[in-house]
Gaussian input, Z-matrix of N, CA and C with variables (Angstrom, degrees):
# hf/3-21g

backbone

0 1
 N
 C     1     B1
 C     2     B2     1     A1
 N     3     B3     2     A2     1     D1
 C     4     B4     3     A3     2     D2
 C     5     B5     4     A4     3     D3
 N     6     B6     5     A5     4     D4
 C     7     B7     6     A6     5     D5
 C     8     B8     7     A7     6     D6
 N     9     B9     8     A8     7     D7
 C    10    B10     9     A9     8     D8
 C    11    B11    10    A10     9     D9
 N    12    B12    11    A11    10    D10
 C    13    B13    12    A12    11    D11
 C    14    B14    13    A13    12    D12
 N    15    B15    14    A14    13    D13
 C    16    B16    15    A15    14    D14
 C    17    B17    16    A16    15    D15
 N    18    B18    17    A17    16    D16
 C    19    B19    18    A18    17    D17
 C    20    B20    19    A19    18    D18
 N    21    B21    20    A20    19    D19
 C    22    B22    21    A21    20    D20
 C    23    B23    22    A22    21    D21
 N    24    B24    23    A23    22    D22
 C    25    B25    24    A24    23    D23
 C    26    B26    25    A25    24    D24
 N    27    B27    26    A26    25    D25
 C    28    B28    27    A27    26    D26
 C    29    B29    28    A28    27    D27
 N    30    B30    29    A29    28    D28
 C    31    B31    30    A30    29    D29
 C    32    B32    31    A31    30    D30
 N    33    B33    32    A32    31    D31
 C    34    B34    33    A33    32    D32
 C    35    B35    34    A34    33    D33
 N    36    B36    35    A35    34    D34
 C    37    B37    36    A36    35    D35
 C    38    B38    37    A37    36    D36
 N    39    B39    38    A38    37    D37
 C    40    B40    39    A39    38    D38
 C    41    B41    40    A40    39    D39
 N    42    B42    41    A41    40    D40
 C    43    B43    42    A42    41    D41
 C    44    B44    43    A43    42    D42
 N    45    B45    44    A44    43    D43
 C    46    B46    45    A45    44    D44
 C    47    B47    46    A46    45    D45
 N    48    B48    47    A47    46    D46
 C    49    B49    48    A48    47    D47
 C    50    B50    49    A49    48    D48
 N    51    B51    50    A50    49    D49
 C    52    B52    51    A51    50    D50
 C    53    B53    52    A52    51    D51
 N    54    B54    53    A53    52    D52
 C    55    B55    54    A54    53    D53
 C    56    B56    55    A55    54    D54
 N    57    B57    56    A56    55    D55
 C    58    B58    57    A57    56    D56
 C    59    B59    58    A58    57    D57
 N    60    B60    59    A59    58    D58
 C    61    B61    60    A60    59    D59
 C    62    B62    61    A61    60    D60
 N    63    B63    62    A62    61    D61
 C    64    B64    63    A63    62    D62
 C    65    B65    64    A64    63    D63
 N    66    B66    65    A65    64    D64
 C    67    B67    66    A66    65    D65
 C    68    B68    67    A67    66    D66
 N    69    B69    68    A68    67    D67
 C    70    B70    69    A69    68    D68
 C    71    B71    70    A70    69    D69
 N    72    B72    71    A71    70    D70
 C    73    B73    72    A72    71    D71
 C    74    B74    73    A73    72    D72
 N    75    B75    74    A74    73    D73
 C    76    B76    75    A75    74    D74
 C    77    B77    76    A76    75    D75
 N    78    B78    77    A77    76    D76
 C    79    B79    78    A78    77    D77
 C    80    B80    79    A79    78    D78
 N    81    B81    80    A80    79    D79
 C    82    B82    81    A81    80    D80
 C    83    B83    82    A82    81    D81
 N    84    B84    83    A83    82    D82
 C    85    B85    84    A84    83    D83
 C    86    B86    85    A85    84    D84
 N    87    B87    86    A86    85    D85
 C    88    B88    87    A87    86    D86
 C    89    B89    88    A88    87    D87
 N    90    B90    89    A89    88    D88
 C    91    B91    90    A90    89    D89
 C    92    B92    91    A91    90    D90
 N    93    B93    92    A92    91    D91
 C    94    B94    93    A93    92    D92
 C    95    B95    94    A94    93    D93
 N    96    B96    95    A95    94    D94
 C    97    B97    96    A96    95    D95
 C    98    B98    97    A97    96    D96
 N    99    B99    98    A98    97    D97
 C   100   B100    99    A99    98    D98
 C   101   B101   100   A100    99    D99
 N   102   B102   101   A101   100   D100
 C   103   B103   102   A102   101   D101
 C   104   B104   103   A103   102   D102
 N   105   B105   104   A104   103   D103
 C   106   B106   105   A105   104   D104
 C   107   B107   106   A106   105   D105
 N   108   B108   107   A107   106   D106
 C   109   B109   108   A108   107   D107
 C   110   B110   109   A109   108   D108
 N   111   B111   110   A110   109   D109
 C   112   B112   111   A111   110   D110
 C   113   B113   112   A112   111   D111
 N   114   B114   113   A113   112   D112
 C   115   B115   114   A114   113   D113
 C   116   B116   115   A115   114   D114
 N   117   B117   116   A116   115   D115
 C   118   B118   117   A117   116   D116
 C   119   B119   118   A118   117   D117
 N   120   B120   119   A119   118   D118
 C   121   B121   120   A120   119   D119
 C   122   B122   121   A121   120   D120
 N   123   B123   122   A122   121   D121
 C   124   B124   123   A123   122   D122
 C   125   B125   124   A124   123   D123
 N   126   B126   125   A125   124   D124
 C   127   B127   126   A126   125   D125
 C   128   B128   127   A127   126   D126
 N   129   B129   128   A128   127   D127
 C   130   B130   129   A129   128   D128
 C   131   B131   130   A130   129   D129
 N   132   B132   131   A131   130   D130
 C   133   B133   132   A132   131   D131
 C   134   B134   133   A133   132   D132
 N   135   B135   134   A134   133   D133
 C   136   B136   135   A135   134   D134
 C   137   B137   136   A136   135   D135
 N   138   B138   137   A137   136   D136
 C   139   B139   138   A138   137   D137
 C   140   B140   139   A139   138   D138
 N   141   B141   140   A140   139   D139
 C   142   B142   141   A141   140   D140
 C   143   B143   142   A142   141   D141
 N   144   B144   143   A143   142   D142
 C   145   B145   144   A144   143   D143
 C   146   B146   145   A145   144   D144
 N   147   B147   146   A146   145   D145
 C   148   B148   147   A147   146   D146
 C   149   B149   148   A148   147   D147
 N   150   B150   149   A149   148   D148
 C   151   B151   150   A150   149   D149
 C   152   B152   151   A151   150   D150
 N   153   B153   152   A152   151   D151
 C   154   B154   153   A153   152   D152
 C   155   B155   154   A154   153   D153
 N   156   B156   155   A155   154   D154
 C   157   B157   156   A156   155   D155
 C   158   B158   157   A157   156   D156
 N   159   B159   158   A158   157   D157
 C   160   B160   159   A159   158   D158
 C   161   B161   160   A160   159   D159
 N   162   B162   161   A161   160   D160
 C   163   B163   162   A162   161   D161
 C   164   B164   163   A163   162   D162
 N   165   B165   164   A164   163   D163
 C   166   B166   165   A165   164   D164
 C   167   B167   166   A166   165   D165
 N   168   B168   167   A167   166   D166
 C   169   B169   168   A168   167   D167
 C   170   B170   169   A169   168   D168
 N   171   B171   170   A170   169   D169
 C   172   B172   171   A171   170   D170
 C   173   B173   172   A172   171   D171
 N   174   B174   173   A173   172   D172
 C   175   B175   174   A174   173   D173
 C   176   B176   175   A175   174   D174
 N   177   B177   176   A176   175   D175
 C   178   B178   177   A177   176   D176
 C   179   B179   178   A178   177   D177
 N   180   B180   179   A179   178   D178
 C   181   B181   180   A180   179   D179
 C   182   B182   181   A181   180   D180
 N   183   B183   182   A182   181   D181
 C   184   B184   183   A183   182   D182
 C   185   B185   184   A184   183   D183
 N   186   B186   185   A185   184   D184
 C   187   B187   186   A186   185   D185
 C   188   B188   187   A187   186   D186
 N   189   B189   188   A188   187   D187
 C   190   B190   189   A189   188   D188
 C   191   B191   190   A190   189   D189
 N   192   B192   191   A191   190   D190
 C   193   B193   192   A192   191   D191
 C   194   B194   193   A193   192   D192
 N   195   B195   194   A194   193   D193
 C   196   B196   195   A195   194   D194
 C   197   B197   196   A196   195   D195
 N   198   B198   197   A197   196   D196
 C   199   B199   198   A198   197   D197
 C   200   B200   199   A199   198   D198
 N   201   B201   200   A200   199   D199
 C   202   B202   201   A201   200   D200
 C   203   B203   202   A202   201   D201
 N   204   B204   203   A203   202   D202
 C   205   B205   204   A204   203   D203
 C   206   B206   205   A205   204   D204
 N   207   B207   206   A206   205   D205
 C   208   B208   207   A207   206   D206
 C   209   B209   208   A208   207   D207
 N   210   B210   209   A209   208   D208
 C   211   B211   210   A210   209   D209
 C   212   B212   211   A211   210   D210
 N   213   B213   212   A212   211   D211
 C   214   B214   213   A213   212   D212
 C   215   B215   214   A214   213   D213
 N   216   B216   215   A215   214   D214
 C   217   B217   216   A216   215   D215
 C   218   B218   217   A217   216   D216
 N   219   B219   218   A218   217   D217
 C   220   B220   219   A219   218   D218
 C   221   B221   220   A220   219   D219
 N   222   B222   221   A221   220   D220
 C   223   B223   222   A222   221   D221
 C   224   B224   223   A223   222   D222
 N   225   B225   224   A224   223   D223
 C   226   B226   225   A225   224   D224
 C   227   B227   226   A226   225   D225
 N   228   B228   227   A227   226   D226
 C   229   B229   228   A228   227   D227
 C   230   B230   229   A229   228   D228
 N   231   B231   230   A230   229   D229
 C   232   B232   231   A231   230   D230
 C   233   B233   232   A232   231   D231
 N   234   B234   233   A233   232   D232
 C   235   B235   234   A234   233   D233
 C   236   B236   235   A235   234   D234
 N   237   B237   236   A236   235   D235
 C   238   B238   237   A237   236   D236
 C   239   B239   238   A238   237   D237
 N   240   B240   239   A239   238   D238
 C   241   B241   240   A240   239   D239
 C   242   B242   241   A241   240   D240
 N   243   B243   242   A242   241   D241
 C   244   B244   243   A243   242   D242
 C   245   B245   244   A244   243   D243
 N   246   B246   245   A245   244   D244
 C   247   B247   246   A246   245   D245
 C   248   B248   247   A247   246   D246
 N   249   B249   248   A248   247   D247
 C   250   B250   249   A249   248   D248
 C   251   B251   250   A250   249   D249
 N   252   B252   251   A251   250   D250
 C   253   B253   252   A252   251   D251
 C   254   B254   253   A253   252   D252
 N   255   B255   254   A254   253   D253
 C   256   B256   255   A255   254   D254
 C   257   B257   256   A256   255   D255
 N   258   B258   257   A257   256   D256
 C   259   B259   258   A258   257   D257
 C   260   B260   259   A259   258   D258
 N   261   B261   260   A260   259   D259
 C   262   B262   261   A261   260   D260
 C   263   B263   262   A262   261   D261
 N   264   B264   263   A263   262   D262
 C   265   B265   264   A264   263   D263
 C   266   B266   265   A265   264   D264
 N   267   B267   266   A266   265   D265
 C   268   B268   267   A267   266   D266
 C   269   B269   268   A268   267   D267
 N   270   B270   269   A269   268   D268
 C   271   B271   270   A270   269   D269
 C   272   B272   271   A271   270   D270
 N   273   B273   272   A272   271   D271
 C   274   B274   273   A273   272   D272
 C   275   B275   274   A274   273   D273
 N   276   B276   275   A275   274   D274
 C   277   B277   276   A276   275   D275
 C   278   B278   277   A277   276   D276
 N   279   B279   278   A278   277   D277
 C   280   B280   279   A279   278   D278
 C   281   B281   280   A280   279   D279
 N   282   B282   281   A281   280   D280
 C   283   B283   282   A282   281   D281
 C   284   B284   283   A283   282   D282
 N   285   B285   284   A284   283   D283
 C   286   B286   285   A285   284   D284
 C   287   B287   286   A286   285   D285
 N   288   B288   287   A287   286   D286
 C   289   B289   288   A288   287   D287
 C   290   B290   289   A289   288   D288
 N   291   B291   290   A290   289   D289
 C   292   B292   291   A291   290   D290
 C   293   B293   292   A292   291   D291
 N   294   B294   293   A293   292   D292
 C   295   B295   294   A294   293   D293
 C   296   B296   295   A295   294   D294
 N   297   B297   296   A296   295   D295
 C   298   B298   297   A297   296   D296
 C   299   B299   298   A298   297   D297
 N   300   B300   299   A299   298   D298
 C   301   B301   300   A300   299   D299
 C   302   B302   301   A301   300   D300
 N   303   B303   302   A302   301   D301
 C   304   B304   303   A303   302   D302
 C   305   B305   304   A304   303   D303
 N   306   B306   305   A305   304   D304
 C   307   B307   306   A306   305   D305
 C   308   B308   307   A307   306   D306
 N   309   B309   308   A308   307   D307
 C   310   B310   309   A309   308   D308
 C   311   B311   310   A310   309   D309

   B1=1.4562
   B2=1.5227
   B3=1.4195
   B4=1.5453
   B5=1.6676
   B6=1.3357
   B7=0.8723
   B8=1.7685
   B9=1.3220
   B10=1.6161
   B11=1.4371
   B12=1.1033
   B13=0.8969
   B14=1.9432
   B15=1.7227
   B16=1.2076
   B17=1.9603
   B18=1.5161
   B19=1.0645
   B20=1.3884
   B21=1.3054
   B22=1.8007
   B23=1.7024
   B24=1.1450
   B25=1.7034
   B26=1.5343
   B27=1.6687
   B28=1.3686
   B29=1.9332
   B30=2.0376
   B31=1.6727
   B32=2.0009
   B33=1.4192
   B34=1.1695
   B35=1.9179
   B36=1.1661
   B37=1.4952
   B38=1.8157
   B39=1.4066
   B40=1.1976
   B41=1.3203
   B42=1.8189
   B43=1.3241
   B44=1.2921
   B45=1.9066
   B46=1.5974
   B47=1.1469
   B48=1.3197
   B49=1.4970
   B50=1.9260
   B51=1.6462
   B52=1.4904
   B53=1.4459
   B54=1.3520
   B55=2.0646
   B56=1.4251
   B57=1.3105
   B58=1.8136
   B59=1.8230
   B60=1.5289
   B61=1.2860
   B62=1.7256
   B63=1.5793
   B64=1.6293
   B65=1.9732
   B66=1.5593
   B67=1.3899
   B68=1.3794
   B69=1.3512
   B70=1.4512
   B71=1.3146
   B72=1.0904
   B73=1.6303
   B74=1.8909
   B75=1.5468
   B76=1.4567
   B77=1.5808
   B78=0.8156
   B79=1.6664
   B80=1.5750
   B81=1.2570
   B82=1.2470
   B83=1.5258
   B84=1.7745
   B85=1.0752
   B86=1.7703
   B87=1.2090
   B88=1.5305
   B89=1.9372
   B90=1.3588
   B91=1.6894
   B92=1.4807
   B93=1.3275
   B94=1.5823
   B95=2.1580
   B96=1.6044
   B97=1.7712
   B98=1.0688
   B99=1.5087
   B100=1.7195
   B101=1.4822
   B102=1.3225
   B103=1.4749
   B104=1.7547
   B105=1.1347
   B106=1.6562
   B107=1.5258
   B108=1.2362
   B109=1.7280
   B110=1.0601
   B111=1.5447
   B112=1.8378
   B113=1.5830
   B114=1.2777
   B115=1.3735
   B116=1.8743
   B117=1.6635
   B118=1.5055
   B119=1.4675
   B120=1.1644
   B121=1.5119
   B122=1.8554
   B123=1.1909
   B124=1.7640
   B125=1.5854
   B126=1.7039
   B127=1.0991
   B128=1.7780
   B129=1.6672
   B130=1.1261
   B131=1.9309
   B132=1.1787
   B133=1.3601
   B134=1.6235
   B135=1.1835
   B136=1.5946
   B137=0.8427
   B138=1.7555
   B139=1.3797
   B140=1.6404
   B141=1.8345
   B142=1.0697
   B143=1.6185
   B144=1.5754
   B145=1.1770
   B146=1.5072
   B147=1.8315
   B148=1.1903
   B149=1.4119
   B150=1.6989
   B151=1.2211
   B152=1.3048
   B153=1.6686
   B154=1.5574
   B155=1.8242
   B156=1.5008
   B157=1.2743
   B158=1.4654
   B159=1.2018
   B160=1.2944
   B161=1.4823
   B162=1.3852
   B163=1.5254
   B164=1.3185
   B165=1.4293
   B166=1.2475
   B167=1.7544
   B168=1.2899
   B169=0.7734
   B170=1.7137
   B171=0.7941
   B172=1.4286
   B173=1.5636
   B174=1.1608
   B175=1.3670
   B176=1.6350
   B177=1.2519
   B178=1.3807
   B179=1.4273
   B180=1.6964
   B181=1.3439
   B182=1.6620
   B183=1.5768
   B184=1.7613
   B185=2.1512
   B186=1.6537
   B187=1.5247
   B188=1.3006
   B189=1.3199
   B190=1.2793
   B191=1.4506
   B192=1.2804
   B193=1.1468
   B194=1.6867
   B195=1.3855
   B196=1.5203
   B197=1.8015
   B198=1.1484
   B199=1.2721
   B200=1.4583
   B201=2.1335
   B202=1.1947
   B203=1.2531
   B204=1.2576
   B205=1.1245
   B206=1.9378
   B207=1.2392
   B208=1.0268
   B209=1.5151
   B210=1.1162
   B211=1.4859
   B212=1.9952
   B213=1.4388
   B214=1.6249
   B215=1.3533
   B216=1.4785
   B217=1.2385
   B218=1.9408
   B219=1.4632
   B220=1.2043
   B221=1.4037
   B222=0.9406
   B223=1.8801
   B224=1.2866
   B225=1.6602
   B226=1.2632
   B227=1.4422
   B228=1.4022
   B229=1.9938
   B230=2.1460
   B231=1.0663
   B232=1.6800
   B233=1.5977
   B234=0.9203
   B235=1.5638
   B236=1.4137
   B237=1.6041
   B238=1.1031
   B239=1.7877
   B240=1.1630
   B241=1.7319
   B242=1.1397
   B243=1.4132
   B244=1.3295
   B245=1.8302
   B246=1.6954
   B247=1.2801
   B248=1.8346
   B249=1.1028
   B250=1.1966
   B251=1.1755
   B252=1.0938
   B253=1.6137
   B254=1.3869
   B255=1.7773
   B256=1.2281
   B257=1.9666
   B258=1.3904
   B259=1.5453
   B260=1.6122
   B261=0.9263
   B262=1.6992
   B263=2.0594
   B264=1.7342
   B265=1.3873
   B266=1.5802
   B267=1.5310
   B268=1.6709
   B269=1.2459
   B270=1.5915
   B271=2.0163
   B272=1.3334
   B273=0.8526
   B274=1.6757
   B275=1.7496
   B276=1.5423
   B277=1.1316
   B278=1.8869
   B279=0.9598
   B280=1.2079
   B281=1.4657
   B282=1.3081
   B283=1.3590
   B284=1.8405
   B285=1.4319
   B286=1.4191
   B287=1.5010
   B288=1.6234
   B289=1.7703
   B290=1.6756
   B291=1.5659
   B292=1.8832
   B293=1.5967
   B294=1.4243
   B295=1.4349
   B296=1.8798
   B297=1.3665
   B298=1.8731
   B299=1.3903
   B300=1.1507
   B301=1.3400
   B302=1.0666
   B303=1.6910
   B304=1.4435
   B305=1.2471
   B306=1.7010
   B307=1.3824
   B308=1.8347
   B309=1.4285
   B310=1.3325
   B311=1.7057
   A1=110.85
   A2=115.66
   A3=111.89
   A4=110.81
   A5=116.95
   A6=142.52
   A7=109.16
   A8=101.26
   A9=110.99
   A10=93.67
   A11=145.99
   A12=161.13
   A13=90.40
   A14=106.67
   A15=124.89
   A16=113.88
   A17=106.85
   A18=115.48
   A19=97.92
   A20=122.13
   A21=130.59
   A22=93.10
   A23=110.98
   A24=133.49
   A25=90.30
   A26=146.95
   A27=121.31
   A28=86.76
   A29=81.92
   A30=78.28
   A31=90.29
   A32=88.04
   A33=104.26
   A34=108.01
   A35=111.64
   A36=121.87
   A37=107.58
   A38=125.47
   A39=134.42
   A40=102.57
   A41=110.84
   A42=110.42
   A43=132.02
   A44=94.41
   A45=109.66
   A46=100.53
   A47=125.60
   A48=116.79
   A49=113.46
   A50=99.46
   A51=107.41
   A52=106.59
   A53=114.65
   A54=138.71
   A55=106.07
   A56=65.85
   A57=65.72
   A58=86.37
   A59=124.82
   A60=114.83
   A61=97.59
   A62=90.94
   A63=90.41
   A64=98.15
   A65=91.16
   A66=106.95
   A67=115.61
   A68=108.41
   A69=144.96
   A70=114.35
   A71=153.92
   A72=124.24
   A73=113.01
   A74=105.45
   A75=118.61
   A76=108.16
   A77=104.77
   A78=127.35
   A79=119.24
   A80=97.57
   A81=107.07
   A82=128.79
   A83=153.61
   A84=113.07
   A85=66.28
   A86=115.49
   A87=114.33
   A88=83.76
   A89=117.93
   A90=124.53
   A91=105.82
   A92=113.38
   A93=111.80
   A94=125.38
   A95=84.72
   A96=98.40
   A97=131.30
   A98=96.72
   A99=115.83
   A100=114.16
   A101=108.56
   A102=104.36
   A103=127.96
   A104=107.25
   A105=111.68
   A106=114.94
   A107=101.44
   A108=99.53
   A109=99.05
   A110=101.12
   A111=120.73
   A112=112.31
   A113=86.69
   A114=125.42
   A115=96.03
   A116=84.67
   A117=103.01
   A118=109.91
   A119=129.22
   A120=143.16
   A121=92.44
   A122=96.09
   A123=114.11
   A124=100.44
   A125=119.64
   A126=117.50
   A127=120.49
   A128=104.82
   A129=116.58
   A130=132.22
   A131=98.78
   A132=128.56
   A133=90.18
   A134=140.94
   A135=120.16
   A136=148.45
   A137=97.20
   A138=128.68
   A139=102.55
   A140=110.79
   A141=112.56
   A142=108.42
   A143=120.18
   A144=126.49
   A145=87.05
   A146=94.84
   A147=102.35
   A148=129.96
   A149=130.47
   A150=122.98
   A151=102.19
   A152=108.03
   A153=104.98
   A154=109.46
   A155=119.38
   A156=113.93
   A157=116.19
   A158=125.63
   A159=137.81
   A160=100.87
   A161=114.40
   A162=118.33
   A163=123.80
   A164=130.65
   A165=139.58
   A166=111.57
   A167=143.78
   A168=153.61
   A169=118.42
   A170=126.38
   A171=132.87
   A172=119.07
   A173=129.75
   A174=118.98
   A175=112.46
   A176=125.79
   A177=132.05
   A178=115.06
   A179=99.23
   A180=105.66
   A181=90.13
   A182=102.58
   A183=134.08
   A184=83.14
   A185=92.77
   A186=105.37
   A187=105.79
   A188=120.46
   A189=109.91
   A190=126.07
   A191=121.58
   A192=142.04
   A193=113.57
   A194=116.60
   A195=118.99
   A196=87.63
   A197=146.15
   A198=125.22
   A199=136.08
   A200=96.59
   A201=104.66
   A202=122.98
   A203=114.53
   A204=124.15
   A205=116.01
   A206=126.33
   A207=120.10
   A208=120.70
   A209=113.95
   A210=126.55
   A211=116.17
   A212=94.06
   A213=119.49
   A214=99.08
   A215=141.85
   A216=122.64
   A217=112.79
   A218=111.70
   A219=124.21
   A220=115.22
   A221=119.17
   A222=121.66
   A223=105.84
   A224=120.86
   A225=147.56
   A226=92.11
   A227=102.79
   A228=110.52
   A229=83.63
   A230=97.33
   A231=105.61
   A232=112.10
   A233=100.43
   A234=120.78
   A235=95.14
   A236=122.14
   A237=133.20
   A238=114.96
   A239=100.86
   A240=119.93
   A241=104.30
   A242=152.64
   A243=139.02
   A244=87.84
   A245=94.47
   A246=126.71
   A247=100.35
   A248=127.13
   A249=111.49
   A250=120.00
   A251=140.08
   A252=147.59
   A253=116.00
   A254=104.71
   A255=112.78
   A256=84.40
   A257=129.95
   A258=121.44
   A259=88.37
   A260=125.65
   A261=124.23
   A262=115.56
   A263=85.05
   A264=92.03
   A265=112.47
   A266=118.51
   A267=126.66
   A268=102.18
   A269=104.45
   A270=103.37
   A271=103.24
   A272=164.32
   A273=151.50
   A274=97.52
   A275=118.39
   A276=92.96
   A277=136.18
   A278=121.18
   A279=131.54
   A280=111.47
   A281=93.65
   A282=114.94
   A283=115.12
   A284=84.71
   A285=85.78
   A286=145.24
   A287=92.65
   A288=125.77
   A289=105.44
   A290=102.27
   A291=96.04
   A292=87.93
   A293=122.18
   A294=128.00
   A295=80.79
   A296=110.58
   A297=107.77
   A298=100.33
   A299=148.14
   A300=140.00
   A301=112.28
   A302=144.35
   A303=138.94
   A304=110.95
   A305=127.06
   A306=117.71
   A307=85.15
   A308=125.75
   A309=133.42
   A310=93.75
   D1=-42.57
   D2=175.61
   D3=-51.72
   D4=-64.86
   D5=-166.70
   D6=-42.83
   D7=-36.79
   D8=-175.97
   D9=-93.50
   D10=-30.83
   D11=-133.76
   D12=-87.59
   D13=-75.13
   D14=-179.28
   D15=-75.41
   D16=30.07
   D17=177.20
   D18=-118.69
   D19=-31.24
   D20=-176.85
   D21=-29.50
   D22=151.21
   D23=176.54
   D24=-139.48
   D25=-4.71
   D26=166.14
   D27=-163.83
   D28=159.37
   D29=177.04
   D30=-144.62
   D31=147.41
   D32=-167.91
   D33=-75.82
   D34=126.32
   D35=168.97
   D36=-92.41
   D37=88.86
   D38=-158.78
   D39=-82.06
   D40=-24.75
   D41=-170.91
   D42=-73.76
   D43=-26.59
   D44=174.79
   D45=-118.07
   D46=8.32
   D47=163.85
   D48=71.98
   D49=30.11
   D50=168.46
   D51=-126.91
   D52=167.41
   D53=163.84
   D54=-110.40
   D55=149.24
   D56=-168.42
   D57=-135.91
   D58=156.67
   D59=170.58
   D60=-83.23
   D61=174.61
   D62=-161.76
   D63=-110.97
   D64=21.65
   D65=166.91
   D66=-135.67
   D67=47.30
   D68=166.06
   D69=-20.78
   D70=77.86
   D71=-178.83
   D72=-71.52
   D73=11.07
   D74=-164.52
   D75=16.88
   D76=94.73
   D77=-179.31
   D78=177.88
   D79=118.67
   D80=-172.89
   D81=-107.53
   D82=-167.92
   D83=-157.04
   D84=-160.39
   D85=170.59
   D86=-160.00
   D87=-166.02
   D88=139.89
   D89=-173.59
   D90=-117.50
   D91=109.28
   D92=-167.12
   D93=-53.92
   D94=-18.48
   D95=159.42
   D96=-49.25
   D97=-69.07
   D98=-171.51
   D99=-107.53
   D100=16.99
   D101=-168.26
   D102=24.65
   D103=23.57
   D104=163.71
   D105=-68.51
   D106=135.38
   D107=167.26
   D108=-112.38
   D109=146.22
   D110=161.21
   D111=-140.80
   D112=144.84
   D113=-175.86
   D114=-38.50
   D115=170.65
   D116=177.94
   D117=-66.26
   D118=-169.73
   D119=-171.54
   D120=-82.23
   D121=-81.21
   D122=-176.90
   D123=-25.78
   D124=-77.82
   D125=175.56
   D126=-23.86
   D127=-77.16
   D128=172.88
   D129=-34.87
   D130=-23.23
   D131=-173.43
   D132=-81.56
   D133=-70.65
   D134=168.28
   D135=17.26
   D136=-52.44
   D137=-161.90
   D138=-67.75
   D139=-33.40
   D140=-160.82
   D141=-92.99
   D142=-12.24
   D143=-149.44
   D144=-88.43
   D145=137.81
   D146=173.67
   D147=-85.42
   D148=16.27
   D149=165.21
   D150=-95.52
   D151=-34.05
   D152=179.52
   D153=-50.33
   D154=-65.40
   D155=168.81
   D156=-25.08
   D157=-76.49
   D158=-169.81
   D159=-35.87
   D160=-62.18
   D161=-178.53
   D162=-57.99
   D163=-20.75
   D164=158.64
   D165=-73.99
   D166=-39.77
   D167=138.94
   D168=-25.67
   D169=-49.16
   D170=179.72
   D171=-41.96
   D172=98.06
   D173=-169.71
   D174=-69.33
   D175=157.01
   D176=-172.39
   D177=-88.93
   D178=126.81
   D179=-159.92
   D180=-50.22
   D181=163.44
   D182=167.34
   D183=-71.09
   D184=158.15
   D185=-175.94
   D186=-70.21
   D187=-66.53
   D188=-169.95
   D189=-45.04
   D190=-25.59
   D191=168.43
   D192=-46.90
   D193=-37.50
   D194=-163.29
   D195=-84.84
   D196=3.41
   D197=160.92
   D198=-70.98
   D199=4.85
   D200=176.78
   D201=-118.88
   D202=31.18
   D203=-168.14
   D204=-91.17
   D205=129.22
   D206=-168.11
   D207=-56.22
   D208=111.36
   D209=163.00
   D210=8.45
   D211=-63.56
   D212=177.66
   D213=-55.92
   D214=-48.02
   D215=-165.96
   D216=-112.67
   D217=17.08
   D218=160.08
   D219=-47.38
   D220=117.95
   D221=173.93
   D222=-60.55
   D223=149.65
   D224=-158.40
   D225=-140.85
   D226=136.88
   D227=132.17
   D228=85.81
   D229=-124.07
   D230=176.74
   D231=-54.54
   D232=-71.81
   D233=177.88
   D234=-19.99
   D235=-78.33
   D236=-170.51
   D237=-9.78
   D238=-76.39
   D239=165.59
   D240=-29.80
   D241=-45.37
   D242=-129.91
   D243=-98.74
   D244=-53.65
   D245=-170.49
   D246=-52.53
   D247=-61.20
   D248=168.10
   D249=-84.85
   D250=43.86
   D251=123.51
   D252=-59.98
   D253=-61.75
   D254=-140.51
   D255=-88.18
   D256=-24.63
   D257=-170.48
   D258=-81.60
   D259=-12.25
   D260=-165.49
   D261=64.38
   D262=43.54
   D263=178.11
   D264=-91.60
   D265=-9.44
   D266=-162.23
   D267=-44.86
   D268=-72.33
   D269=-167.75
   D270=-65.55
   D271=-69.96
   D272=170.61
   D273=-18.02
   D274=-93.72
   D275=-178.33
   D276=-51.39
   D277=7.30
   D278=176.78
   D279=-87.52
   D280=-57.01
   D281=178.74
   D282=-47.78
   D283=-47.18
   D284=176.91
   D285=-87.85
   D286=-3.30
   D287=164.46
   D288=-82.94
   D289=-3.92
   D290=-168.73
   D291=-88.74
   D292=-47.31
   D293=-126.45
   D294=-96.58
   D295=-45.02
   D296=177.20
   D297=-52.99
   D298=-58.27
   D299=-173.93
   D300=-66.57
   D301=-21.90
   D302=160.89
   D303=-56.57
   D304=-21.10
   D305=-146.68
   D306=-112.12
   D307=-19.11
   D308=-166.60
   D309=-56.02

């Protein structure tokens, strides 16, 4: 896990829903025309990397499918929410945060 770990070339910001490269120069560059901002070089450079491609490419597992997903990379905390959306676990778990608090 270290090892893959210190191989990462990008890490996902789930909270705002951006990547960022993880050789960031965090600095960004803004064009007095169009007022667009873009990202640093490194970031931008992504675009070209071919695992990054690959990983955008990847179609999203079918639902039933996400019940096999290893334990270790199960979403926590925020994530959680997304994750039972997308397995169609929400109303069950909802359901079942309604009925524990009836019994409190």
């Amino acid at each position: 896990m270290d090892a893959q770990m210190h191989e990462h070339k990008w890490r996902n910001d789930h909270q705002n829903g951006r990547v960022f490269s993880h050789d960031c120069l965090k600095q960004v560059t803004e064009h007095d025309n169009d007022k667009h901002i873009f990202p640093c070089s490194s970031c931008a450079n992504l675009l070209h990397h071919h695992n990054f491609k690959q990983a955008l490419r990847k179609p999203r597992p079918k639902d039933e499918h996400f019940a096999y997903i290893n334990k270790r990379w199960r979403p926590s905390g925020k994530l959680i929410e997304l994750f039972s959306r997308v397995t169609g676990l929400r109303e069950i778990i909802e359901e079942s945060v309604c009925c524990y608090l009836l019994f409190l």
